[in-house]
N, C-alpha and C positions, 0 to 999 in steps of 0.2 A: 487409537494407535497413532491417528496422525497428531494429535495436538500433542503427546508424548514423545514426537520424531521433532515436531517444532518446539517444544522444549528446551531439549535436548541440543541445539542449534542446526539439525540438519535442516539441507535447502535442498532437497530432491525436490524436484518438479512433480508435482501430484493433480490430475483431473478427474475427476468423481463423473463417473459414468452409471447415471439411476433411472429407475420408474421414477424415483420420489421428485415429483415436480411442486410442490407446496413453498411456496417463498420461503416461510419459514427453517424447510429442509435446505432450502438452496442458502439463506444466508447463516447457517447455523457450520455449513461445510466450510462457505468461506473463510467463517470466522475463526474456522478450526485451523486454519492454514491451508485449504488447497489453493491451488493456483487459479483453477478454472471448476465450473460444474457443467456439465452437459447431460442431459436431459433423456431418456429413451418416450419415443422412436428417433430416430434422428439419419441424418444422412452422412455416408461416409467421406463425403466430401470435405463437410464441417468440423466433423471429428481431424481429418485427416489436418485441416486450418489451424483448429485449437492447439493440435500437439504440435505443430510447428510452430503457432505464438507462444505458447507455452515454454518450448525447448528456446528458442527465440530469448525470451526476457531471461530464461535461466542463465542462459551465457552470458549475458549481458548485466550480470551481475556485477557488480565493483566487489572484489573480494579483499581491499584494502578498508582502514578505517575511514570512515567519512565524517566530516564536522564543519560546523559553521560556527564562530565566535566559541563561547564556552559549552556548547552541545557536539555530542560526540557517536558516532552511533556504530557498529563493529557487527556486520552480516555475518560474519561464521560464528560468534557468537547470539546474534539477535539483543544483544545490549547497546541499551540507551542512556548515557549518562549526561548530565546538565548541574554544572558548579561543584563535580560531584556526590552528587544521588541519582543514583538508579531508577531510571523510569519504566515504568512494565505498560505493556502498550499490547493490544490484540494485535491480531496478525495482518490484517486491513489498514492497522494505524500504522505500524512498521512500515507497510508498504509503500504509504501513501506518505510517511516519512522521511523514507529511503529517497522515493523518486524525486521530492523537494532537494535534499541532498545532494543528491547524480545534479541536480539544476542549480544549486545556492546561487546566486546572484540574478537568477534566467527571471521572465516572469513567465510560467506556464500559463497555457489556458484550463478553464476547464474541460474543455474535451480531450484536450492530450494528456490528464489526470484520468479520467477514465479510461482513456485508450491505454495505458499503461497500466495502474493501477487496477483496474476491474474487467478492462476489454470488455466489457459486453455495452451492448446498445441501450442505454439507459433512454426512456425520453425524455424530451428536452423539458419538460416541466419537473423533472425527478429533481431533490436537493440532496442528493448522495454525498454530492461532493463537497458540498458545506456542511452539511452533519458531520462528515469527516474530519472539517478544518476544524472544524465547532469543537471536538474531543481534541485534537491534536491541542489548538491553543488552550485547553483547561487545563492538560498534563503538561505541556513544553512552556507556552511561553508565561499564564496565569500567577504561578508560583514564584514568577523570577520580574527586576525589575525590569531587564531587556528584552523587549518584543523582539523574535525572529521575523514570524508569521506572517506576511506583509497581505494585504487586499490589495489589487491593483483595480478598482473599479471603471464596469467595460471589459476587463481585459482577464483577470485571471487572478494568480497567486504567486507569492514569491519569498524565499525563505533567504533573508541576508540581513545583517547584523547594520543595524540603524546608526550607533553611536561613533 
């Protein structure tokens, strides 16, 4: 139901409250489009954190087009266009898309990628977030001559048009 809501371009706030604690379940919800996974047993406190970072990022949503050089990417929709053609991107990569976007020119760290983008406490040896850049540049910048995608080594990442 949810990847058929994310289809369809809704951005309801969605947090999957399960037994199912297996990675696998967790990153299969994500990938589905929830916002967040939370885990049973758990404490109501957390929960109570989650649905407010949750509601949190949802307003905080740019409900205008966003773009950098000829990439273009339109949240009530969930479309991704570059010179173009239509790039299909999971729901993870959107995100992790989107928030580069809300920043073009910034250079994020990688931890205020997570903090946005997945909010949860990866450890610091995790490469989430370059396996992430890693799919973005194969779909966004790979196919085209202008690199967006910038590395800022040390420091983080940064999506702004070079030429």
């Amino acid at each position: 139901m949810l990847a058929k809501m994310r289809r369809l371009g809704q951005q309801t706030p969605v947090l999957f409250l399960t037994a199912r604690d297996a990675i696998e379940d967790r990153v299969k919800g994500l990938e589905l489009g929830a916002d967040d996974y939370l885990v049973k047993p758990f404490a109501f406190e957390e929960l109570l954190a989650r649905v407010r970072a949750v509601l949190r990022r949802a307003s905080g949503r740019a409900s205008g087009i966003l773009s950098c050089a000829d990439l273009t990417l339109d949240p009530a929709t969930r479309k991704v266009v570059r010179q173009g053609k239509e790039i299909r991107l999971t729901a993870r990569e959107f995100a992790l898309l989107q928030f580069l976007l809300e920043h073009a020119g910034e250079v994020v760290s990688r931890s205020r990628i997570v903090e946005a983008v997945w909010e949860h406490d990866f450890e610091t040896f995790s490469n989430v977030v370059e396996v992430y850049i890693r799919y973005l540049r194969a779909k966004i910048d790979e196919p085209f001559p202008r690199k967006l995608i910038q590395t800022v080594r040390g420091v983080g990442y940064s999506l702004r048009d070079e030429s």
